[in-house]
C-alpha positions as CSV (number, residue, x, y, z in Angstrom):
1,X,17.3,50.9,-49.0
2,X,20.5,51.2,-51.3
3,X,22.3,50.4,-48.0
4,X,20.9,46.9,-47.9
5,X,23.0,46.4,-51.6
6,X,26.2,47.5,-50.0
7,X,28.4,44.0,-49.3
8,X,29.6,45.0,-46.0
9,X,26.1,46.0,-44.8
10,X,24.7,42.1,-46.0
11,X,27.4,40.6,-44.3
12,X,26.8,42.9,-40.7
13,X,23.1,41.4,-41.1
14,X,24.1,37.8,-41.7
15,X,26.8,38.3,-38.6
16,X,23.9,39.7,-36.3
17,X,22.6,36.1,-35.7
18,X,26.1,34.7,-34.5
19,X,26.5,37.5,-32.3
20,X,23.0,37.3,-30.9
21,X,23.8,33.5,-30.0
22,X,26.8,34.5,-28.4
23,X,24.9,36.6,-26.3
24,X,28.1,38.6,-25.6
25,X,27.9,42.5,-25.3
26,X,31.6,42.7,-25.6
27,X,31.8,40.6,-28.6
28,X,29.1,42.3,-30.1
29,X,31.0,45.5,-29.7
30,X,33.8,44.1,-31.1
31,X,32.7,42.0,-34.0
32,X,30.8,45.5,-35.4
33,X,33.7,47.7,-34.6
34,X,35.7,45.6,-36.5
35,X,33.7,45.3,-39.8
36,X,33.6,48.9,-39.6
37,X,37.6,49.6,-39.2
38,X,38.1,47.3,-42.3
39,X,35.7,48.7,-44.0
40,X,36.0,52.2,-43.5
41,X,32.5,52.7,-43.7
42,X,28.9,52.8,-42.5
43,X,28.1,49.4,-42.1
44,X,24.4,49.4,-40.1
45,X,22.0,51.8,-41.8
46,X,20.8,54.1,-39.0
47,X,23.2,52.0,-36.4
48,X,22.8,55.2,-33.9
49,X,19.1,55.2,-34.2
50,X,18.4,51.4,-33.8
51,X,21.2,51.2,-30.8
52,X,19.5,53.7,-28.6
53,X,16.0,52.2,-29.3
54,X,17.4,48.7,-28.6
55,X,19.4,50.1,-25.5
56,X,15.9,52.2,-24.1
57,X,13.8,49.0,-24.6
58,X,16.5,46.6,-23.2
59,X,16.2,49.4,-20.1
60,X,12.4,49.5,-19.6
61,X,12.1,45.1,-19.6
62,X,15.0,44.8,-17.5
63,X,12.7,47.1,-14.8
64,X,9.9,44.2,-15.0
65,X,12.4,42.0,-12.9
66,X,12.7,44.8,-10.4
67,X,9.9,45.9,-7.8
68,X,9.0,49.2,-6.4
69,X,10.6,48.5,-3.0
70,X,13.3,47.1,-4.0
71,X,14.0,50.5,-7.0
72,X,13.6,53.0,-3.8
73,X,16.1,50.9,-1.4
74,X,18.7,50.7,-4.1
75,X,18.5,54.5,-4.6
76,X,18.2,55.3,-1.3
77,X,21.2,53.0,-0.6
78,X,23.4,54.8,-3.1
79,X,22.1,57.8,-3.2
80,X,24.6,59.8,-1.3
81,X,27.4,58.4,-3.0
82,X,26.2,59.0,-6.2
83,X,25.8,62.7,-5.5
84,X,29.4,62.8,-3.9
85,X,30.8,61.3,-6.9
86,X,29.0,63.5,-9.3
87,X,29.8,66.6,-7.9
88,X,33.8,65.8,-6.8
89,X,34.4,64.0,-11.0
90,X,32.9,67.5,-12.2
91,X,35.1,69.7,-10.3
92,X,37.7,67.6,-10.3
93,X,37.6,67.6,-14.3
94,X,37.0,71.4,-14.5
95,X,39.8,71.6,-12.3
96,X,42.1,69.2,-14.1
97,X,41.0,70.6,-17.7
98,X,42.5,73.9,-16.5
99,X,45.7,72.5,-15.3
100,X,46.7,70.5,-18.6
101,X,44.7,73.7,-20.5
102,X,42.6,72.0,-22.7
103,X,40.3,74.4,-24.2
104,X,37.2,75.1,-20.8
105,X,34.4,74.0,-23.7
106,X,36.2,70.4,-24.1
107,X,36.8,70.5,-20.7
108,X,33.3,70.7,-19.5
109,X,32.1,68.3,-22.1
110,X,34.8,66.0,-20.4
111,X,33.8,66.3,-17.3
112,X,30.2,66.6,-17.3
113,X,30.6,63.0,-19.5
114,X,32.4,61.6,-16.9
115,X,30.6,62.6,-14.6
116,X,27.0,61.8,-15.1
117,X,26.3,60.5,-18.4
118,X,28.8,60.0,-21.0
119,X,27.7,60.4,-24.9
120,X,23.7,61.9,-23.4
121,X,25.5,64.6,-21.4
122,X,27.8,65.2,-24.2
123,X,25.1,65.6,-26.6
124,X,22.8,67.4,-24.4
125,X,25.2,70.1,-23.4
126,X,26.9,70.6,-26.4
127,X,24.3,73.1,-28.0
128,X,24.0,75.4,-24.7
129,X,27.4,75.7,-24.3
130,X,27.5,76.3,-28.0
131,X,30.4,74.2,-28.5
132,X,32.0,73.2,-32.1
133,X,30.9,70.0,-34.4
134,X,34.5,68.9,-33.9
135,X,34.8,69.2,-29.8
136,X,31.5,67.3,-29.8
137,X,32.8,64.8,-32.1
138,X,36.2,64.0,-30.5
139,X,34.9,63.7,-26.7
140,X,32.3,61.3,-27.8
141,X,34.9,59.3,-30.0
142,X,37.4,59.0,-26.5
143,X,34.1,58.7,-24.3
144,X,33.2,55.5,-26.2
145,X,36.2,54.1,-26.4
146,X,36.8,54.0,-22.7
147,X,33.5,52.8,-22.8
148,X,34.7,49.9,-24.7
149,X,37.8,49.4,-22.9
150,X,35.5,49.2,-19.7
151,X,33.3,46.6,-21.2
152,X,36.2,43.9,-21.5
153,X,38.3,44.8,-18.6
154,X,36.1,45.2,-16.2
155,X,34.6,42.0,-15.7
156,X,37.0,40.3,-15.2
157,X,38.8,42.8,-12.6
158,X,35.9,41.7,-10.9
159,X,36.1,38.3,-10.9
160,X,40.0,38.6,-9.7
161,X,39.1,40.5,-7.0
162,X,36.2,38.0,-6.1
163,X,33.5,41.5,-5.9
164,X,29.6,40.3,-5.1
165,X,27.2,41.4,-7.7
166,X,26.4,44.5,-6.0
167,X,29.5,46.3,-5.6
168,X,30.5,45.6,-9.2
169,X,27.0,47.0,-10.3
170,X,27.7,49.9,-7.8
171,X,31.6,50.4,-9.1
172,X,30.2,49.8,-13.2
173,X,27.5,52.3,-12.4
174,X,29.6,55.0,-11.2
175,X,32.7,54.8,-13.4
176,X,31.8,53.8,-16.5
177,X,30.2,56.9,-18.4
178,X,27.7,55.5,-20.7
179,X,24.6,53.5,-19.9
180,X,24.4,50.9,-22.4
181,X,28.0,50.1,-21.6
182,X,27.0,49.9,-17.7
183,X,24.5,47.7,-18.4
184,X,26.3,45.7,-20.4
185,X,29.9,45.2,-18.7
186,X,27.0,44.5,-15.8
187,X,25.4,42.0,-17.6
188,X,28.5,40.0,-18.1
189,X,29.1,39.9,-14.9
190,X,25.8,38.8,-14.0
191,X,21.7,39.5,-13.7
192,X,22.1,41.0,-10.2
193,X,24.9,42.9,-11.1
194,X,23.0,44.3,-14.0
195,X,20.1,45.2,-11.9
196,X,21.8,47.3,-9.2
197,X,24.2,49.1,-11.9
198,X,20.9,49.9,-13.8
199,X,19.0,51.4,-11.3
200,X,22.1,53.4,-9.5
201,X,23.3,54.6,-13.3
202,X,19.7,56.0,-13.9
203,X,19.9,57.8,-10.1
204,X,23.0,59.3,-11.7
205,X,21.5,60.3,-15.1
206,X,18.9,62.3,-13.4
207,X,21.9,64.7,-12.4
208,X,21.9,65.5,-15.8
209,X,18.8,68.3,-15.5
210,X,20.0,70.6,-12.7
211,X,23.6,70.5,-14.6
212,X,22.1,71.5,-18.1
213,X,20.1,74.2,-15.7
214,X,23.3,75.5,-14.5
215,X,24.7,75.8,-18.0
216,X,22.1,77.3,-19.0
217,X,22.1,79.7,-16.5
218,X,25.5,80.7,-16.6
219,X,25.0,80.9,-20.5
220,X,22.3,83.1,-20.2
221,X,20.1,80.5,-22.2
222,X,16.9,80.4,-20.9
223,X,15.1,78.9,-23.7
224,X,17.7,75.3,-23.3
225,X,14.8,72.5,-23.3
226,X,15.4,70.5,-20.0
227,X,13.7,67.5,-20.0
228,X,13.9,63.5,-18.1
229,X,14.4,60.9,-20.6
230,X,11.1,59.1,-21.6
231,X,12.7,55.8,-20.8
232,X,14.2,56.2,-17.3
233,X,10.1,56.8,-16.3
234,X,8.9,54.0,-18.3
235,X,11.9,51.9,-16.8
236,X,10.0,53.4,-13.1
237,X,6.7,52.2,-14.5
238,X,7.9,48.5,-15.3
239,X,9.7,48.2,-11.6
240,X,6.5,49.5,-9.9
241,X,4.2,47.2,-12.2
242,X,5.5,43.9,-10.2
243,X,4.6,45.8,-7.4
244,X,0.8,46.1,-8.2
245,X,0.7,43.1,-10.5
246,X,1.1,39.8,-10.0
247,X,2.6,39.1,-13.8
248,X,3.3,35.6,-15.0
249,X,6.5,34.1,-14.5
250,X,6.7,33.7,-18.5
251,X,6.2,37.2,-19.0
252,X,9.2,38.1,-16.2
253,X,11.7,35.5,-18.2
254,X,10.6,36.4,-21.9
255,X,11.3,40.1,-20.9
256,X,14.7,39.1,-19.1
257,X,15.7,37.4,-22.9
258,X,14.4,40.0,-24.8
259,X,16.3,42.6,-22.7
260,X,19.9,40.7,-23.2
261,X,18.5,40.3,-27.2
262,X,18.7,44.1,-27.2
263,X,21.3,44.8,-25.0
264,X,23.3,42.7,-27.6
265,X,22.1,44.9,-30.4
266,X,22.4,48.0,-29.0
267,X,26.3,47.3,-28.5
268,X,26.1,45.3,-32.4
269,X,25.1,48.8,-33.5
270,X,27.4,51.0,-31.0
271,X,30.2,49.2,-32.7
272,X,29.5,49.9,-36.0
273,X,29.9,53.7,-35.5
274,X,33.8,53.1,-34.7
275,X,35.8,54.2,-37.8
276,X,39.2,55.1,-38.8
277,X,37.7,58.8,-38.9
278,X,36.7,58.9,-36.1
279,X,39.8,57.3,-34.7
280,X,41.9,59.8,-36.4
281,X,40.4,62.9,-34.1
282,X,41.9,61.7,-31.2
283,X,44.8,63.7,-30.1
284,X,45.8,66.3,-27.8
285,X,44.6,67.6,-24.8
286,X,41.3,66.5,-24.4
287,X,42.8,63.0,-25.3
288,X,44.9,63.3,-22.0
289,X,42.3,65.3,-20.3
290,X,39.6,62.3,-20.5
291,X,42.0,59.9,-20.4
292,X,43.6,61.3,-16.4
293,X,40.6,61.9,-15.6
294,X,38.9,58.8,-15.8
295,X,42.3,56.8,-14.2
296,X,41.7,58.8,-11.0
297,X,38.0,57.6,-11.2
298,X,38.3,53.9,-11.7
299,X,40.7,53.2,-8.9
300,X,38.9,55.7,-6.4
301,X,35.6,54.3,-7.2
302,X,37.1,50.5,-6.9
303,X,38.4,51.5,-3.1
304,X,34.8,53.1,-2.7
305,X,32.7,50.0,-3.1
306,X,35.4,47.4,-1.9
């Protein structure tokens, strides 16, 4: 509670409500990150915490405008690519992380990031691969930032290049690492947009168990708990509801507002964690590792879906 006394914490709370009528992911990102920078500090008490709550349950209503048919069409659509894409970014990282010799535990952090699932594969991976606090701590400080530099760019690379709604939720959900900054950057661009980046980026999460098996595997850790986020079922559950039950149109739009509510909070509180600290690790090779890596992605994955 002695957070809630801190001046930079009241004045994140009395922001949130501007932001929120904004509706802006980007801006949200922004605003937070900026408080932070200036202040040097934790500004949002348990900002990770809240964000990925918000982010899960922004997730799970945005499946209730989504039907079971239309969840297994998507994925079967895209299914091939995705498992193309996942497999060529993560040996074309290992490959590239040797070249420029970054050190191979950054490098597969890097890649598997890039890859499948940004900050979660970072995280997840980390502990079987029994990588240092500080490796963990400077990919996911560059992996969010190109996250962030992929939420205002994006969009409006779109809009230049006049893309439909479902090849910018195809191109957002294969090259930008994180989900709550694919659903986000997706959002902007649009509710169909957000709805095909959603359920293609979740295809491509999944890839995340038989990689940590590997890992594991080759790290002779058999005891590495391997397990589908609780959240990618219940968003399953939601799509497949409509399905089954016919739910009132109120219920449909309240959860559509509620979903861009938290999608604007999750990014409020992603912001937040930006600080000069953080910033400050940022250097090297893994800098240029993630960096390369990700300029050969954007562009190949732009003349994929175009």
């Amino acid at each position: 509670m002695q957070y809630l006394r801190e001046p930079q914490t009241i004045l994140a709370l009395l922001l949130l409500p501007v932001v929120l009528y904004l509706g802006n992911p980007a801006i949200a990102l922004l605003v937070a990150a900026g408080l932070s920078l200036v202040s040097n500090r934790l500004v949002i008490p348990h900002a990770s915490k809240i964000g990925t709550l918000a982010l899960q349950s922004a997730i799970i209503m945005l499946g209730l405008k989504l039907n079971a048919s239309e969840l297994l069409q998507i994925g079967a659509n895209y299914s091939l690519i995705v498992t193309a894409y996942v497999a060529l970014t993560l040996a074309a990282g290992l490959l590239l992380g040797k070249l420029i010799r970054n050190d191979i535990k950054s490098s597969q952090l890097v890649s598997s990031a890039t890859a499948i699932c940004g900050g979660t594969a970072i995280a997840s991976l980390a502990p079987i691969i029994n990588a240092r606090a500080e490796q963990t701590g400077v990919a996911l400080t560059l992996i969010f930032l190109l996250n962030a530099l992929a939420l205002f760019t994006f969009p409006t690379i779109g809009s230049y290049l006049a893309m439909s709604q479902e090849q910018f939720g195809v191109w957002v959900a294969l090259a930008i690492h994180d989900t709550s900054s694919v659903v986000a950057t997706a959002s902007i661009y649009g509710e169909e947009a957000a709805r095909v980046a959603t359920t293609v980026k979740l295809g491509r999460t999944l890839w995340l168990i038989p990689l940590l098996l590997v890992f594991s595997i080759m790290q002779h850790s058999g005891s590495a708990k391997i397990e589908v986020p609780l959240f990618i079922g219940l968003f399953i559950v939601a799509a497949c509801l409509g399905s089954f039950v016919s739910l009132p149109g109120a219920l449909v739009e309240g959860a559509s507002i509620a979903s861009k509510i938290l999608l604007v909070v999750a990014l409020y509180c992603i912001g937040s964690e930006i600080t000069r600290h953080t910033l400050k690790k940022l250097r090297g090779s893994i800098l240029i590792h993630g960096i390369l890596l990700w300029a050969v992605v954007v562009p190949l994955t732009l003349v994929l879906v175009l």
